[in-house]
C-alpha angles and dihedrals in degrees: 000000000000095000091053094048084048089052091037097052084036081058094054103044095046090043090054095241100143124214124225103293106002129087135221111256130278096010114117091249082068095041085058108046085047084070111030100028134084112260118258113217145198122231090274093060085250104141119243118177131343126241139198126205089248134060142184131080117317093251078071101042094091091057097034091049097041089092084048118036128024103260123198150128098272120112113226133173102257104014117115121254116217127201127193090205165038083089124023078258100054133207138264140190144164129269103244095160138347108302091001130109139185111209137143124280101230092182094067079051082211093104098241123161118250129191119222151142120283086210094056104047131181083347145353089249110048103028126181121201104233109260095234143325121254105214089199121141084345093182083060102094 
């Protein structure tokens, strides 16, 4: 029974499906709860993943947050900003500076960690207002 719950939860994980709360690797969603999100770990205490108390795209995190997190308009070091475009799924990062934001480069597709302008998001010429602000764990940068 053990080894098919390992293959089962393996399966999920490699195929992208996401469980509640958890993200599939290298999207900003992930990005995000790896910073902001309690630590998931195996039966070693070896961490295997983060959570937040929250899932979905991140089009969805400003509704499925707002029973847990304070969510607004105002820009704050440290809170998430959420973004309903460019894609269905949207985009989030986190609040570094005034006007600056980390968050994953989904593109690369390598989960690697960019800094940009929250203006001027995703680009100079086509940009989107964040959808709200998630004031949640707001020291964890």
């Amino acid at each position: 029974m053990k080894k098919q719950c390992f293959l089962f939860l393996a399966f999920l994980l490699l195929s992208g499906i996401s469980m509640a709360g958890t993200f599939v690797w290298g999207n900003c969603t992930w990005g995000v709860a790896s910073v902001k999100g309690d630590p998931v770990t195996d039966k070693k205490g070896k961490v295997i993943d983060h959570q937040l108390p929250w899932g979905g795209n991140a089009a969805q995190w400003c509704a499925n947050a707002k029973n847990i997190a304070t969510t607004d308009k105002k820009e704050s070091v440290g809170a998430i900003v959420v973004f309903s475009g460019p894609s269905s799924a949207g985009h989030v990062g986190i609040v570094t500076k005034a006007g600056t934001m980390k968050s994953m480069n989904d593109i690369s597709g390598l989960g690697l960690w960019d800094t940009r302008a929250i203006s001027g998001f995703p680009n100079k010429k086509n940009p989107i207002a964040p959808s709200c602000y998630i004031h949640y764990r707001e020291s964890k940068i």
